[in-house]
N, C-alpha and C positions, 0 to 999 in steps of 0.2 A: 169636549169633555170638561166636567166641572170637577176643581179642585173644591177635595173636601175638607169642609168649617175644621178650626180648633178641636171645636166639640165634640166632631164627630171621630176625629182624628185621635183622642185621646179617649173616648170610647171604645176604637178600638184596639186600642194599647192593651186596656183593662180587660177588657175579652180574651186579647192574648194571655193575658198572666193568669188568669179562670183557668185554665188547662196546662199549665206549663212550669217551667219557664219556658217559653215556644220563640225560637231564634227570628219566626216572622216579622215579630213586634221590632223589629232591628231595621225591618224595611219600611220601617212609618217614622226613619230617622233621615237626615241627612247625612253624607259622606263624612264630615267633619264635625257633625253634631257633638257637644259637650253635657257629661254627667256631672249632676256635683252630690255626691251622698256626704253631708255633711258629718251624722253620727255614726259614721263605722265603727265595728268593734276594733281596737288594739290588734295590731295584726293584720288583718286587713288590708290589698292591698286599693290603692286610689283608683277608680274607675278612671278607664283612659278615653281620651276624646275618639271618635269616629264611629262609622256605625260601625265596621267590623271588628273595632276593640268590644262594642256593646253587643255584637252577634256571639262572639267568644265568649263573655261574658253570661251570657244566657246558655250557652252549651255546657260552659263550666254548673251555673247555678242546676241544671235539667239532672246536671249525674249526684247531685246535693238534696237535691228536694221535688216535692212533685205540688202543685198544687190542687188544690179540687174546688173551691170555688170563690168569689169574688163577690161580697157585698159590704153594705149598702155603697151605692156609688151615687156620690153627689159630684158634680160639674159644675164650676164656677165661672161664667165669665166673668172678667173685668173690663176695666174703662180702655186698659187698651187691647186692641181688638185679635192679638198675636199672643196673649197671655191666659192661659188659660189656669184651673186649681183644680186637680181633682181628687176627692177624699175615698178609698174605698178598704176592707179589710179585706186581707190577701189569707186562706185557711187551704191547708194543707198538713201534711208530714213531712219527715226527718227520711231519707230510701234509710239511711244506715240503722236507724232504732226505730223507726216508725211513730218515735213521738210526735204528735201534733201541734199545731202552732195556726195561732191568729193573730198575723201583723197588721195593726191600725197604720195608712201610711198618706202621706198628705204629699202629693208633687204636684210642682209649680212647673208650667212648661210652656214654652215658646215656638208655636206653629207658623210658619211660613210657607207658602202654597204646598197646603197640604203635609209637610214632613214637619218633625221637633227636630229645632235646630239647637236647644238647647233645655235641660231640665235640673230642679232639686228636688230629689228626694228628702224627707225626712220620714224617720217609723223611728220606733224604740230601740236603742239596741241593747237593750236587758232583755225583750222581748227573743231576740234572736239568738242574744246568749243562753238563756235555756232551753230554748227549744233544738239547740247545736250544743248541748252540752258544757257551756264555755264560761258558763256565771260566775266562777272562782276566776277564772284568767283574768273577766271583765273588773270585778272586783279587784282585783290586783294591781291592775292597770291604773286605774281609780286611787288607790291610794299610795300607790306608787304617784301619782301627781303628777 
């Protein structure tokens, strides 16, 4: 059996997220895999290491929001061969208001036969503060310093 590329591997992370949040994309991690979401909103709590912190994770986000589709997707290799970039925008709704949202998001991720053994997220989180209602908090937070 051949373990599959980076590439392919974060391909189909971003397939996952098209339809979801879908707790699958948790099984194209390692056991101890690390998230790092750099700009969380205020509140917020820290992604925890492992897959089944990131399966939880995705069961929590699935009763939050729904997605419906996943473009443009650009994949990046790099020089080294376990690092891969991929840019794509995540559009969906809100379940609780049905407002919709289009997160631009950029993760950096590290594949090792076959699983991410480690990723950073960045997207906006002004972005997610409106579309979750949360603009004033975020703003608050903000100038609270």
């Amino acid at each position: 059996m051949t373990t599959a590329s980076p590439r392919e591997v974060l391909q189909r992370f971003v397939d996952y997220m098209a339809d979801g949040p879908d707790e699958a994309a948790a099984d194209l991690c390692t056991e101890d895999a690390v998230f790092e979401l750099p700009y969380l909103m205020p509140g917020v709590p820290e992604q925890k290491p492992g897959r089944e912190a990131f399966r939880a994770h995705l069961r929590h986000g699935a009763t939050m929001q729904k997605s419906e589709s996943v473009d443009p997707v650009s994949i990046h290799e790099t020089a080294d061969p376990e690092l891969v970039v991929v840019e794509y925008r995540l559009q969906g709704h809100v379940l609780a208001t049905g407002r919709k949202f289009a997160f631009d998001i950029v993760m950096f991720a590290r594949v090792r036969d076959g699983l991410i053994t480690w990723s950073r997220t960045y997207s906006n989180p002004l972005d997610s503060a409106i579309a979750f209602g949360a603009a004033e908090r975020l703003l608050t937070a903000i100038a609270a310093g």
